[in-house]
N, C-alpha and C positions, 0 to 999 in steps of 0.2 A: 223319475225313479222313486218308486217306491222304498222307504228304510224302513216302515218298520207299518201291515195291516193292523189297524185297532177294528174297536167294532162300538163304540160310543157316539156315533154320529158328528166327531168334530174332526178336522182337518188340521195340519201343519204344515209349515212349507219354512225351511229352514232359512231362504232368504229369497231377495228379490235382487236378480245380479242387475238391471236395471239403475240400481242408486248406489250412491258412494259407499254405504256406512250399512253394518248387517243388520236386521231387520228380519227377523224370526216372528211369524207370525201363526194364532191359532184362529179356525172358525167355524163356524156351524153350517146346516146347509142352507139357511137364506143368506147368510154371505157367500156361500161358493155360488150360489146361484146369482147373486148381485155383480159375482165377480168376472163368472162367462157371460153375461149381458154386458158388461162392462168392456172386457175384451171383445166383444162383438161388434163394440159400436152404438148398442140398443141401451132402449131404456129399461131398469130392470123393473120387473111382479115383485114387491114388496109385502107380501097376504100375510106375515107372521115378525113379530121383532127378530132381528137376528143378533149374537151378537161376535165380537171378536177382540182380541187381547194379543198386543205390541208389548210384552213385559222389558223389553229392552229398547223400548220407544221406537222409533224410525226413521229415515227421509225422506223427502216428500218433492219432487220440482215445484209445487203449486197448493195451496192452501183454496184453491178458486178455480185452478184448471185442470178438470179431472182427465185432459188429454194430453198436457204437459207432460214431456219425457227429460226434460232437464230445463231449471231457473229460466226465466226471464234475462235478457240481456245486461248483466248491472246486478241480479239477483243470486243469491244463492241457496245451498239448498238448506230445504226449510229442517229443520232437526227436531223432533217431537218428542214428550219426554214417553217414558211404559205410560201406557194410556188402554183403554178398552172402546171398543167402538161402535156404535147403537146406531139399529136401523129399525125405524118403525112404518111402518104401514102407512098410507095417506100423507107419506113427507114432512117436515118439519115447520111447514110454513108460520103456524104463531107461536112458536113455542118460545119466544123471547131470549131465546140464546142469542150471544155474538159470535160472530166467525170472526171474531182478533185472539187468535192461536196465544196471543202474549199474555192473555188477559188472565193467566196463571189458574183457571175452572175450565167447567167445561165449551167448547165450542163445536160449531158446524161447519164441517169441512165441506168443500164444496155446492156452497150456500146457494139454491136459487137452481140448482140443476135434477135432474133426476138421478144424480148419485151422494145426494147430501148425506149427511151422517152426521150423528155427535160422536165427538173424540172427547172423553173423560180422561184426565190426565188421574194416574193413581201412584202412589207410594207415598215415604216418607217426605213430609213436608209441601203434598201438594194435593193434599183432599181439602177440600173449598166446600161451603155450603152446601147441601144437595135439596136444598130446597127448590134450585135452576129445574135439575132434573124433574123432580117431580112434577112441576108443571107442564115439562114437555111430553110427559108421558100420557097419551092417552089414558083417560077411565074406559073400563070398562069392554 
């Protein structure tokens, strides 16, 4: 259901009934396109950074399994704080990030797959060095 046509080329989706806890998300179109590859099953065409913003953070089943629909046996679910979330072209392979979500900067979700991402934790009391980032950011 559409609530409300824009015309700026980004997306909202007011939540994801899927997880516990609401989760309001905006994005662009290489994330809506990362996202029906995703839903698909496929790996997605990453040709352009995309990005997208959780300003009321999220849930997560999985930090590592981008198929996961609810926690590990033992596990729960993961809680993320407002974060924005970067996809760059060519995958993240050296980019020297951690995927230890705890690690209070930024990390890579779904590390080693063809739906990795960095998830950039943002607000008060939780902007970290962004020197991380600039490294993983392709030149050029």
């Amino acid at each position: 259901v559409v609530l409300l046509e824009g015309s700026n080329g980004w997306y909202c989706q007011a939540d994801d009934l899927g997880t516990p806890d609401p989760d309001p998300m905006c994005f662009d179109q290489t994330w809506l396109d990362w996202m029906y590859a995703k839903g698909a099953g496929e790996a997605p065409t990453v040709s352009a950074p995309g990005f997208a913003y959780m300003l009321q953070g999220g849930s997560e089943a999985s930090n590592t399994d981008p198929d996961a629909t609810e926690p590990a046996d033992g596990a729960e679910w993961m809680i993320s704080p407002p974060h924005i979330m970067i996809l760059l072209p060519g995958g993240l392979g050296q980019s020297g990030l951690t995927s230890d979500f705890t690690s209070a900067g930024p990390w890579i979700m779904y590390e080693g797959t063809p739906y990795e991402h960095i998830m950039m934790p943002i607000g008060e009391g939780m902007m970290v060095d962004m020197s991380a980032m600039a490294e993983a950011t392709p030149a050029g």
